[in-house]
C-alpha positions as CSV (number, residue, x, y, z in Angstrom):
1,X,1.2,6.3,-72.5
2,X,-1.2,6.7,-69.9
3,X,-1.5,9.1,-67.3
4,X,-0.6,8.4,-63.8
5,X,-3.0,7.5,-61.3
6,X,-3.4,10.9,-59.2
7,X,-6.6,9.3,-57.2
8,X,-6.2,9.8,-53.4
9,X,-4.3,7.6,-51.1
10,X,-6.6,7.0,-48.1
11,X,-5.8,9.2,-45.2
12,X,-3.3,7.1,-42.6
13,X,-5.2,7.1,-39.2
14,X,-4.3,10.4,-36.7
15,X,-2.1,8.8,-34.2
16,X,-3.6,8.0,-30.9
17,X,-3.6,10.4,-27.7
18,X,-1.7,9.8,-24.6
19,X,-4.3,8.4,-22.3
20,X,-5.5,10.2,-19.8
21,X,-4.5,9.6,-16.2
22,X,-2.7,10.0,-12.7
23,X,0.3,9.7,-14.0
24,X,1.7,5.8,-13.9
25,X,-1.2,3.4,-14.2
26,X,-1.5,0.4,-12.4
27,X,0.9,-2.1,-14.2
28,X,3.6,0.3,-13.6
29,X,2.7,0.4,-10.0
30,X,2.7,-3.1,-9.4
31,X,5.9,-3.3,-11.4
32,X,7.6,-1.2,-8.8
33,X,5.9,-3.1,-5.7
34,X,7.7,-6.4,-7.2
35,X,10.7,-4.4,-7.2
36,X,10.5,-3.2,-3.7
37,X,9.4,-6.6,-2.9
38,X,12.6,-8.1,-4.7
39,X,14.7,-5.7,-3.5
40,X,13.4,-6.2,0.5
41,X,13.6,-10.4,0.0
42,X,17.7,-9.3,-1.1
43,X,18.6,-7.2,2.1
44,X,16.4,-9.1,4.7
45,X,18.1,-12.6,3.4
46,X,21.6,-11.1,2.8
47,X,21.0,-9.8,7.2
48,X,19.9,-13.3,7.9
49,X,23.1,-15.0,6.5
50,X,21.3,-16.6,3.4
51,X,19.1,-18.8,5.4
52,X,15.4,-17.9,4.4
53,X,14.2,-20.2,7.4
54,X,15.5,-17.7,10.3
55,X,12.2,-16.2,11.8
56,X,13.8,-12.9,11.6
57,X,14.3,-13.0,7.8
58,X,10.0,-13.2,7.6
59,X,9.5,-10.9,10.1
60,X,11.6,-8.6,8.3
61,X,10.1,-9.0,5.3
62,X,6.4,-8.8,6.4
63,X,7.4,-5.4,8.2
64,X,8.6,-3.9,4.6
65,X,5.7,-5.5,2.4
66,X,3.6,-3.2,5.9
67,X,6.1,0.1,5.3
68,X,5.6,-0.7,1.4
69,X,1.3,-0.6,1.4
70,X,1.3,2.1,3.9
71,X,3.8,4.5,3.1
72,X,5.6,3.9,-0.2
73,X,2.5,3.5,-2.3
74,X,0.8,6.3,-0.9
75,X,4.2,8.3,-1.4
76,X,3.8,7.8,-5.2
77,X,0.3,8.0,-5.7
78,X,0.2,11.7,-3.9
79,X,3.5,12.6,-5.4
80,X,2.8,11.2,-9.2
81,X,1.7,14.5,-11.5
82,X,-1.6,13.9,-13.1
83,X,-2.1,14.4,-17.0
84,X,-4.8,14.9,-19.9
85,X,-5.0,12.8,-23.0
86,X,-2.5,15.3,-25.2
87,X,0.3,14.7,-22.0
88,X,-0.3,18.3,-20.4
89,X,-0.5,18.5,-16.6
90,X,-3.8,18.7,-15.2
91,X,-5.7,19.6,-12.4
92,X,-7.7,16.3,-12.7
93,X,-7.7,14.2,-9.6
94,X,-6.8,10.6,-9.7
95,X,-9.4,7.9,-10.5
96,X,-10.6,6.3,-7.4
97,X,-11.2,3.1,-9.4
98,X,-7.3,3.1,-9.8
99,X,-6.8,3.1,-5.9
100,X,-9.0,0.5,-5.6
101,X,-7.1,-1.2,-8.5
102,X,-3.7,-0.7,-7.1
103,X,-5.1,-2.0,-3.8
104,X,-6.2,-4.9,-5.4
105,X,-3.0,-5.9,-7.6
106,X,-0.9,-5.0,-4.2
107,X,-2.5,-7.5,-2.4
108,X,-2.7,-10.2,-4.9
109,X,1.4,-9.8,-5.7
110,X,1.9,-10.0,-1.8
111,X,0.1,-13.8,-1.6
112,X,3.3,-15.1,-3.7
113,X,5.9,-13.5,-0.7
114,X,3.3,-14.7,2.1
115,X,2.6,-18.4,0.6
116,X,6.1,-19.7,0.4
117,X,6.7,-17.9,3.9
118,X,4.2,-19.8,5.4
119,X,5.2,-23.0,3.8
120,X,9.1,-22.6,4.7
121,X,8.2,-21.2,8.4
122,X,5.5,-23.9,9.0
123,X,2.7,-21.5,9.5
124,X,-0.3,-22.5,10.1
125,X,-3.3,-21.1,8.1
126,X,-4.9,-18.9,10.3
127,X,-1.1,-17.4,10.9
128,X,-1.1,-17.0,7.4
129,X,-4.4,-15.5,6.5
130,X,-4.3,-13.3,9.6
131,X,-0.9,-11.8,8.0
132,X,-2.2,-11.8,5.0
133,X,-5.7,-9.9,6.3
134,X,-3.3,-7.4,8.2
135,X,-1.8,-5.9,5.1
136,X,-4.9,-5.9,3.0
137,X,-6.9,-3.8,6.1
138,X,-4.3,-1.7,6.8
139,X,-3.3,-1.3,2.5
140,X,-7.2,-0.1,2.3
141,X,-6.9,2.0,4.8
142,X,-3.8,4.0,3.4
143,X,-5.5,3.7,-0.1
144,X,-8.5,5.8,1.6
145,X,-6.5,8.2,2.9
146,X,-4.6,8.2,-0.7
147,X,-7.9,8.7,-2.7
148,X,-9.4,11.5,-0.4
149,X,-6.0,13.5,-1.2
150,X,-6.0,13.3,-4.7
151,X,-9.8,14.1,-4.8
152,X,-8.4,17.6,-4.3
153,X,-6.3,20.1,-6.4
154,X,-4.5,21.3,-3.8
155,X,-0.8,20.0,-2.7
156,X,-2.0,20.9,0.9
157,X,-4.2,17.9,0.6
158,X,-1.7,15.7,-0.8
159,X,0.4,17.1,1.8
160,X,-2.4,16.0,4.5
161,X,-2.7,12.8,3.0
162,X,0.6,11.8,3.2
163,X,0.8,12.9,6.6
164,X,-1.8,11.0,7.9
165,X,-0.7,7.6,6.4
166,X,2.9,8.4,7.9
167,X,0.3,8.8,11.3
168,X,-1.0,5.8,10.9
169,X,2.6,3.3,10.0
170,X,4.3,5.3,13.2
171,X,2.8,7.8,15.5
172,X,1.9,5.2,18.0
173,X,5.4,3.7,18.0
174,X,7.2,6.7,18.1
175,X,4.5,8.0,21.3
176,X,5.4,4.7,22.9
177,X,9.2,4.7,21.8
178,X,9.4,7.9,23.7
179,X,7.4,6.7,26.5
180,X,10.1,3.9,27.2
181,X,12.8,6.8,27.1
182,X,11.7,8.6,29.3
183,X,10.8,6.3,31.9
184,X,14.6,4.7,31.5
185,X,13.2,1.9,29.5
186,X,11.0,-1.2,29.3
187,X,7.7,-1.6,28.2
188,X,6.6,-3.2,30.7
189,X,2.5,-1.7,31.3
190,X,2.5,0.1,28.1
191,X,-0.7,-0.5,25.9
192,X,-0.4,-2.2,22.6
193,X,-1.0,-0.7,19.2
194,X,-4.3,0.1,18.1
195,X,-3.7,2.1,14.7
196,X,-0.5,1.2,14.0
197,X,0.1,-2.4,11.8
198,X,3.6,-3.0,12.8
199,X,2.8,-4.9,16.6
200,X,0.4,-7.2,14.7
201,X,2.5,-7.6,11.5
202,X,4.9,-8.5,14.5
203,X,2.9,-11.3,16.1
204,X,1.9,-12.9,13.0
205,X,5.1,-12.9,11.3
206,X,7.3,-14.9,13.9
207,X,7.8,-18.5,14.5
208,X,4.5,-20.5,14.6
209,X,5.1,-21.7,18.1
210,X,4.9,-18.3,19.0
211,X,1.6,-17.6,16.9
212,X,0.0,-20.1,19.8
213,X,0.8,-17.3,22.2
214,X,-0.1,-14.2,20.4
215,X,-2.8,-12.3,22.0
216,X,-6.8,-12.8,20.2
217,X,-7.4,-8.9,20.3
218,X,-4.6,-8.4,17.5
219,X,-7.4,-10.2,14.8
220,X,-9.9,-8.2,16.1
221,X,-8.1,-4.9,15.6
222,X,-7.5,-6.3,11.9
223,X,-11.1,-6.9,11.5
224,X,-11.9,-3.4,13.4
225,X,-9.7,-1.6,10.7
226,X,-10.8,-3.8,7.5
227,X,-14.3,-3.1,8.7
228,X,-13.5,1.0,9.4
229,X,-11.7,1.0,5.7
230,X,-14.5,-0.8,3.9
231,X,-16.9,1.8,5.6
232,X,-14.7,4.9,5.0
233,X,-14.6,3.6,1.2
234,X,-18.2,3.2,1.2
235,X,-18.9,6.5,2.2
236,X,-16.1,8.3,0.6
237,X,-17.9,6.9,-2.7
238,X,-21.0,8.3,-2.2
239,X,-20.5,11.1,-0.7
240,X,-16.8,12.3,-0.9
241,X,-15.0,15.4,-2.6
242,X,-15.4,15.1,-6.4
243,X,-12.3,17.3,-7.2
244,X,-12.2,19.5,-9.7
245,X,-10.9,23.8,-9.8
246,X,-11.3,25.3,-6.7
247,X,-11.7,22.2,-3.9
């Protein structure tokens, strides 16, 4: 009888480390932007009676796919706890290059809510692009403001961050809001929105024969902050906080 075979098994492979990160990586991100996206279609349609036509229903939408890029992505990103590669929270901050990312996938998931808006509302295409062009400025611009938070280790930042892309969503409504107030009401004479998305998400989202109306210096403001975020980013790349113990 011979003896059994005592030569070594080979050695199973070690099993791979959680990957490092910010927390939820993009595909979880955009996962909950189609939810939010889903969830907003439900409400606005079940306001409007069912009937996806009424210019209110789009109008609607647009201004929660606006409150979604400007304050509920930023919400998570500053709010998400960042990890290294064995799970263990971390000081790290979060990868710009997953901003951008996000930013990216965000925008891209939008153009299947904006398309079949346009074709339903009869929009023409520069009604659509400009809508379109409003959320992706104003989505880079609250994407800045995320990725110069989490450069930081300090909640004070995050804090700050946040604050400032609530700022931008609703500061100038809420000056002009109590402007009207106190005056007794209308709004008659009060200037238009400069930082703020919402007037032009407004314009833009309403029946086309109303698009004919809308006022030329809305696309410029969109260029104006698509041109100041693509700056900001530039800069903020080559030149911004790099994180890290102490910052």
């Amino acid at each position: 009888m011979s003896p059994p075979d005592e030569s070594p098994s080979p050695a199973a492979p070690p099993p791979r480390p959680p990957r490092a990160g910010g927390g939820l990586g993009t595909r979880e991100v955009v996962l909950g932007w189609c939810l939010w996206l889903i969830g907003s279609w439900v409400l606005v349609l079940g306001a409007a009676g069912g009937i996806p036509a009424a210019g209110p229903t789009h109008r609607w939408m647009s201004f929660m796919a606006a409150i979604g890029v400007t304050a509920v992505w930023p919400a998570l990103r500053l709010s998400q706890e960042a990890r290294d590669r064995r799970g263990r929270p971390t000081d790290a901050p979060l990868s710009r290059g997953a901003v951008l990312l996000d930013w990216v996938a965000l925008n891209l998931v939008f153009q299947a809510v904006l398309w079949p808006m346009a074709f339903v509302g009869g929009w023409s295409l520069p009604q659509a692009l400009l809508l379109g062009g409003t959320i992706a400025a104003w989505s880079l611009l609250a994407g800045l403001i995320v990725a110069w938070g989490r450069a930081f280790d300090r909640g004070s930042a995050r804090t700050a961050a946040m604050g400032g892309c609530l700022a931008v969503l609703l500061l100038e409504p809420l000056v002009l809001l109590a402007a009207v107030v106190a005056r007794g009401g209308g709004w008659g004479g009060l200037p238009d929105l400069r930082l703020s998305p919402l007037q032009a998400v407004f314009a833009y989202s309403g029946p086309a024969a109303r698009f004919a109306h809308a006022d030329p210096a809305f696309a410029s403001r969109v260029l104006g902050v698509g041109a100041a975020a693509v700056l900001g980013w530039v800069i903020f790349l080559l030149a911004g906080p790099r994180g890290g113990p102490g910052r």
